[in-house]
C-alpha positions in Angstrom: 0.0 0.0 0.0 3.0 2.3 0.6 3.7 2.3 -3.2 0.4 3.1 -4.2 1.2 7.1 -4.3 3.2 5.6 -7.4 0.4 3.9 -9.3 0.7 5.5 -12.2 4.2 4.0 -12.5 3.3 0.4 -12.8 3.3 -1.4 -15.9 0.0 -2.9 -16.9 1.8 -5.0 -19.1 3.7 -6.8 -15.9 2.9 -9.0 -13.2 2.0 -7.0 -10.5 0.7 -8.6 -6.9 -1.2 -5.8 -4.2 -2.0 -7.8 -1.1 -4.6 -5.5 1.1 -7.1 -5.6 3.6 -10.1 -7.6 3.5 -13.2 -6.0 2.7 -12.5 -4.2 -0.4 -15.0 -1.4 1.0 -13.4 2.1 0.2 -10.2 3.3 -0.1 -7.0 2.5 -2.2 -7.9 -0.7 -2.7 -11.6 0.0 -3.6 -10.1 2.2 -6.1 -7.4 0.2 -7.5 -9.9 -3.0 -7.8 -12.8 -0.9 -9.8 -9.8 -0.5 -12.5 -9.6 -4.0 -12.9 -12.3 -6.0 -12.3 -13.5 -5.6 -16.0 -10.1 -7.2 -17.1 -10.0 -11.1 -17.3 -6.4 -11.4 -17.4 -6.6 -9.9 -13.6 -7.6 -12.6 -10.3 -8.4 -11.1 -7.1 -7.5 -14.3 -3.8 -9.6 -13.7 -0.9 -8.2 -16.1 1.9 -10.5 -16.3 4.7 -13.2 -14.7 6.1 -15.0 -12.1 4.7 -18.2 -9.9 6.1 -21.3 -10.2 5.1 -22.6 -7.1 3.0 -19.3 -6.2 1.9 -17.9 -6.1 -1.8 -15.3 -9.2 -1.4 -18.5 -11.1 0.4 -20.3 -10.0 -3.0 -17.6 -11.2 -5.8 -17.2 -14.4 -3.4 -20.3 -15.3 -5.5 -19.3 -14.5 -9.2 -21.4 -12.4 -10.3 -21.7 -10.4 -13.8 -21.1 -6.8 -12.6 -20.3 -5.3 -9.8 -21.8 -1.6 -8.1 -18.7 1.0 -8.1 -18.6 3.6 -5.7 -20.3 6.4 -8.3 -22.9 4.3 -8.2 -22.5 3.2 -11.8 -22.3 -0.9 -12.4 -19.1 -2.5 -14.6 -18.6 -6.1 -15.2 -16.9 -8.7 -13.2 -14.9 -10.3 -15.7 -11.4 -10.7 -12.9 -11.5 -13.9 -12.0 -12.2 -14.5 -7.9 -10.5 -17.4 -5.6 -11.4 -18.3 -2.2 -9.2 -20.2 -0.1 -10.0 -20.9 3.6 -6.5 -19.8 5.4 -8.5 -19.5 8.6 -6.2 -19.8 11.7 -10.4 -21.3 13.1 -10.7 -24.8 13.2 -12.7 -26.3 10.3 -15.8 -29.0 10.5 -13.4 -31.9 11.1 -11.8 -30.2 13.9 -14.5 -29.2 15.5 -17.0 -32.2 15.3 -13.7 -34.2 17.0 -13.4 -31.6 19.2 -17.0 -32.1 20.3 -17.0 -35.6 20.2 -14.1 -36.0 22.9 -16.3 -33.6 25.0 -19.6 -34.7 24.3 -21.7 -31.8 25.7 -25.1 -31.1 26.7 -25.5 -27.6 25.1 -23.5 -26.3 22.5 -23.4 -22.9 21.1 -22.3 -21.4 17.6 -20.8 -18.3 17.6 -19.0 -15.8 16.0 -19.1 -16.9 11.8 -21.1 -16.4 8.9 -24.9 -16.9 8.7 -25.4 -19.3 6.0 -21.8 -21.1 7.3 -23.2 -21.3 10.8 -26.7 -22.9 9.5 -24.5 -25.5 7.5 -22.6 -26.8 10.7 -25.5 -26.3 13.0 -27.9 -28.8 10.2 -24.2 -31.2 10.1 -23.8 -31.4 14.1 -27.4 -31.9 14.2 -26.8 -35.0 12.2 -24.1 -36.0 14.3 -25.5 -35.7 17.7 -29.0 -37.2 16.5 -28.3 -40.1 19.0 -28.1 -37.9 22.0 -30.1 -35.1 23.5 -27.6 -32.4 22.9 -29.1 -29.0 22.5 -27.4 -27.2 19.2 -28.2 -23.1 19.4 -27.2 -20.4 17.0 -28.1 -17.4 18.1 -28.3 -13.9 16.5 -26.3 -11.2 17.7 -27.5 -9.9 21.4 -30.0 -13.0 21.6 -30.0 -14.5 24.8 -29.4 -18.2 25.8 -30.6 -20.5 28.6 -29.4 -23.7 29.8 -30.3 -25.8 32.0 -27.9 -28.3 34.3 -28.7 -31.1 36.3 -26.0 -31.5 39.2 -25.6 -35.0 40.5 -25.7 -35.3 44.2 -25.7 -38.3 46.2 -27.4 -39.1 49.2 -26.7 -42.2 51.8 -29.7 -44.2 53.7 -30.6 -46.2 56.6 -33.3 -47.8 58.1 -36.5 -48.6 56.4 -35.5 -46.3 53.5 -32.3 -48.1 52.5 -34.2 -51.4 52.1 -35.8 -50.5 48.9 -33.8 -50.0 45.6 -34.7 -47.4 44.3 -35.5 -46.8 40.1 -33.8 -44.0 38.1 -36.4 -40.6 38.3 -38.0 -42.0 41.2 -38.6 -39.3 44.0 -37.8 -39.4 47.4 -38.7 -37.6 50.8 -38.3 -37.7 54.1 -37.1 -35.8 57.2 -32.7 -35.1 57.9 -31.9 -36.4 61.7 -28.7 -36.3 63.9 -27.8 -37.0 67.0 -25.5 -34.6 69.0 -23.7 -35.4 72.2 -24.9 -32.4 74.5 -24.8 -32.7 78.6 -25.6 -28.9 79.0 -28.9 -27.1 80.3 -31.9 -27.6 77.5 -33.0 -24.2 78.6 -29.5 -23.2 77.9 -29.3 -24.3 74.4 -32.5 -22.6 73.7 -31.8 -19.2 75.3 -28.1 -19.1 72.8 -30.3 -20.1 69.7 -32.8 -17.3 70.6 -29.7 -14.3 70.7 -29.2 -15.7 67.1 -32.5 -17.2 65.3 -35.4 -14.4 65.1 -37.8 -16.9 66.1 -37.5 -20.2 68.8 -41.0 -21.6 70.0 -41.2 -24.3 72.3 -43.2 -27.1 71.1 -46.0 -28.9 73.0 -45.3 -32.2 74.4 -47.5 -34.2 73.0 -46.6 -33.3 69.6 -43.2 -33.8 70.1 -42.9 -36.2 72.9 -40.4 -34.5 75.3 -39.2 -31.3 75.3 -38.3 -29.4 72.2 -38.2 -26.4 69.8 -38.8 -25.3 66.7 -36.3 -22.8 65.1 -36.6 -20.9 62.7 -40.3 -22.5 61.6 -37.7 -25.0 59.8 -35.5 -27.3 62.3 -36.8 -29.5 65.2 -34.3 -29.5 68.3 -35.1 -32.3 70.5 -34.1 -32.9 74.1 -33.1 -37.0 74.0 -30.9 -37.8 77.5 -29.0 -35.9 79.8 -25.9 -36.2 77.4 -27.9 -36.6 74.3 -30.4 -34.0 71.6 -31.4 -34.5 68.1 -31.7 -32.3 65.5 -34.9 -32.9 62.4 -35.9 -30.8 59.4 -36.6 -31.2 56.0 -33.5 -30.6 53.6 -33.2 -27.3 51.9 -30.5 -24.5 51.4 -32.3 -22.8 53.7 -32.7 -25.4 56.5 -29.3 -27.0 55.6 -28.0 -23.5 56.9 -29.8 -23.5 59.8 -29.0 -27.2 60.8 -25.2 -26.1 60.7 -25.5 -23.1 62.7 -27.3 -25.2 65.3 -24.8 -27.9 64.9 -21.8 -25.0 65.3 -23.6 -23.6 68.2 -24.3 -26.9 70.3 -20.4 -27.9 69.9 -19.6 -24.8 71.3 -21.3 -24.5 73.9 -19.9 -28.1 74.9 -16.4 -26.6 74.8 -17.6 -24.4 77.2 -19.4 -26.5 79.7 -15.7 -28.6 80.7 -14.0 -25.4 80.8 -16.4 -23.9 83.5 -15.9 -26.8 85.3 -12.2 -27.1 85.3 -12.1 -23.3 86.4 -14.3 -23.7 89.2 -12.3 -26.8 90.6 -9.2 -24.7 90.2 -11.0 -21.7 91.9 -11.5 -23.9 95.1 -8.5 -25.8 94.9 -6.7 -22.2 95.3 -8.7 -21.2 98.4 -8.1 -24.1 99.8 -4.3 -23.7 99.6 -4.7 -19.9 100.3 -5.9 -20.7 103.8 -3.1 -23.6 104.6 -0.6 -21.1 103.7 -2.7 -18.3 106.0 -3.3 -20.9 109.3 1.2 -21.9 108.8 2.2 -18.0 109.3 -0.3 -17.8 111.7 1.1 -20.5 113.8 4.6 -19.6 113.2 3.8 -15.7 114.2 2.1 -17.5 117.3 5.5 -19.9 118.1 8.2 -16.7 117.5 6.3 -14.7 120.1 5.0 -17.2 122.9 7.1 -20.4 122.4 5.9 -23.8 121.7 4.6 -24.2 124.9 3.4 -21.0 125.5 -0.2 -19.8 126.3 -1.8 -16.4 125.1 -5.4 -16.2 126.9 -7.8 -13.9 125.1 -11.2 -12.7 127.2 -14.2 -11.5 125.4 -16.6 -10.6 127.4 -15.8 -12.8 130.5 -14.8 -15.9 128.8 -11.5 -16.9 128.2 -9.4 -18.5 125.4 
């Protein structure tokens, strides 16, 4: 392009090669292909992609004349060669590509209309065997998809004596047991500083005591070293069961440590006052002897 200012120097009757910028929509290159499109000796290569509604799109397809920029029309008599030198994977790629990965949804963007309704109607034909979902969207459409996330779930009792069939549903109420020696009343006056609401429940629904927190999870009062926790999973509820969970371990952290501190407290005094009655009796020997006698009277009686 930095030798076109001297155009007019080349020799029509030589070889000469321009390479430019796709497109051919204005400029230089518009120019210098308008002066010879009309001659059949000339070729114009376009190798790759080109956009649609643009002049190299429109040649792509051979036609008789072509629209100049003066709006006048002059024959296509150039010959016009399209070579895919794409650095984009073509079909073969691709359909390998998606046959290692085997997806569930799959998405064509970013090519050429007609190109993209070609491989779209081809991967169609591939993936007819499986229920893979093939979109190609316009420009700003939007796309859902849909996943389902395995999860697995571990039984007992009654439950785990049934095998169960692919798609079948199943329900059923979440319990654990917790090791818990503290207060009930205790446990229930924490989950009230943190849970908006805590209601006692009656005991005969529940048969002992036991509260409801959080209109979701069932805490029930089992032994003296023993609760259980019931709800029906959910986020929501799955939350709440682990802040219970959380709390009750805590607070039986706490319980042994109370414990230890008041058996050190008394353990202390106790030596406190040993210490106290020696330098007592040792003040008592330096100033009257062993054998000495100190005779205290309060109010008439002696000591």
């Amino acid at each position: 392009m930095a030798a076109l200012p001297y155009f007019d120097e080349i020799d029509p009757s030589t070889i000469n090669v321009l390479l430019v910028t796709h497109g051919l929509q204005s400029g230089l290159s518009r120019q210098l292909f308008e002066m010879w499109c009309s001659d059949k000796k000339n070729a114009c290569v376009i190798p790759g992609y080109v956009v649609e509604g643009t002049l190299a799109k429109t040649i792509i397809n051979e036609p008789k004349e072509i629209t100049l920029m003066n709006g006048l029309t002059a024959p296509l008599n150039m010959q016009v060669h399209y070579i895919s030198f794409s650095a984009h994977a073509d079909f073969a790629q691709t359909s390998t590509f998606l046959k290692e990965l085997m997806p569930p949804n799959i998405i064509l963007v970013h090519g050429e209309g007609n190109e993209m309704g070609r491989l779209k109607q081809k991967l169609i034909t591939q993936f007819a065997d499986r229920n893979t979902k093939i979109i190609s969207p316009k420009n700003c459409q939007s796309v859902e998809m849909y996943f389902n996330s395995e999860k697995m779930a571990k039984t007992i009792g009654r439950l785990a004596e049934k095998t169960l069939e692919v798609g079948e549903t199943v329900s059923g109420l979440l319990r654990i047991t917790i090791a818990y020696s503290g207060a009930f009343g205790v446990l229930k006056h924490r989950l009230k500083q943190i849970f908006e609401s805590v209601e006692s429940l009656p005991d005969e629904e529940s048969e002992g005591p036991a509260f409801r927190v959080h209109e979701r999870l069932t805490v029930k009062y089992e032994s003296e070293k023993h609760i259980s926790l019931h709800w029906r999973p959910d986020p929501i509820s799955n939350m709440v069961s682990d802040s219970v969970v959380a709390l009750v371990l805590n607070i039986s952290r706490e319980i042994p440590k109370v414990a230890v501190e008041s058996e050190e407290a008394t353990k202390t005094e106790e030596e406190n006052n040993k210490k106290a009655e020696k330098v007592i009796h040792a003040l008592l020997v330096s100033l009257f002897g062993e054998n000495g006698k100190l005779v205290i009277s309060v109010d008439g009686n002696a000591s």
